[in-house]
N, C-alpha and C positions, 0 to 999 in steps of 0.2 A: 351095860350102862351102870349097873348095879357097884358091879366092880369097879370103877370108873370112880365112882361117887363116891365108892369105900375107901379107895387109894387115896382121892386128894383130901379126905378129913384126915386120914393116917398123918400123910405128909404136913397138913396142918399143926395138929398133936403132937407130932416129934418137934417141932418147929421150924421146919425149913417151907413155911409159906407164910407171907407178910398177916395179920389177921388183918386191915383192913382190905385186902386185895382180895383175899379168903370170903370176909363177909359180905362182899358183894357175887364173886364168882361161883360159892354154893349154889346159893337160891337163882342163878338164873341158869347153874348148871340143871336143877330139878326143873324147873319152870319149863326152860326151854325143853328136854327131853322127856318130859312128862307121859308121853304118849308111848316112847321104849323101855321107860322104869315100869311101865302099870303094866305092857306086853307079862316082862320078867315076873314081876308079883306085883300086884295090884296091894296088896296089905302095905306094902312096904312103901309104894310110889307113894300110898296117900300119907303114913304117917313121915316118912321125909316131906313130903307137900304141908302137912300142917304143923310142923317142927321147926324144922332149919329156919325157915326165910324169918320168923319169926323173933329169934334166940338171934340170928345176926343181923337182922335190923336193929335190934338193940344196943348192940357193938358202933362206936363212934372215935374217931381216929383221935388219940390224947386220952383213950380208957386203958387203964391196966389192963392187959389180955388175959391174966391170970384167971381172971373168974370168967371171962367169956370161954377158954380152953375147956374148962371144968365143965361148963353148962353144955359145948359140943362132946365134950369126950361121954359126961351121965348120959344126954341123948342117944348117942350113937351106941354104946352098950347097952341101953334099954330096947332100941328097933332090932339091932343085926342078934341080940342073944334071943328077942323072943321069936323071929324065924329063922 
């Protein structure tokens, strides 16, 4: 599920997913599989659980994506580099 999670921020980040379709579909990709992320590593389940949903509920369709891409992409290489 990990990989999963990793793939569609990637595919986000290059730009081939819409960021509002994105900022709802992360957090209930974590939310909802909560229980096979923590299986894999629990470090990780919790800081995607306290990260993501948070950084893309902020995101609001008629915002520049530019700085919400940035705040996904700092996140994402702050969890996946430190395990």
């Amino acid at each position: 599920m990990i990989e999963k999670i990793k793939t569609t921020i990637d595919k986000f980040l290059s730009g081939n997913y819409d960021p509002v379709d994105f900022s709802f579909d992360l957090p209930d990709m974590i939310v909802d599989n909560y229980k096979f992320i923590e299986r894999e590593n629990p470090k990780i389940a919790k800081e995607l659980d306290d990260t993501f949903p948070e950084i893309c509920a902020e995101f609001e369709r008629g915002f520049d994506p530019a700085p919400f891409r940035e705040k996904i992409k700092s996140a994402y290489k702050r969890i996946f580099d430190k395990y």
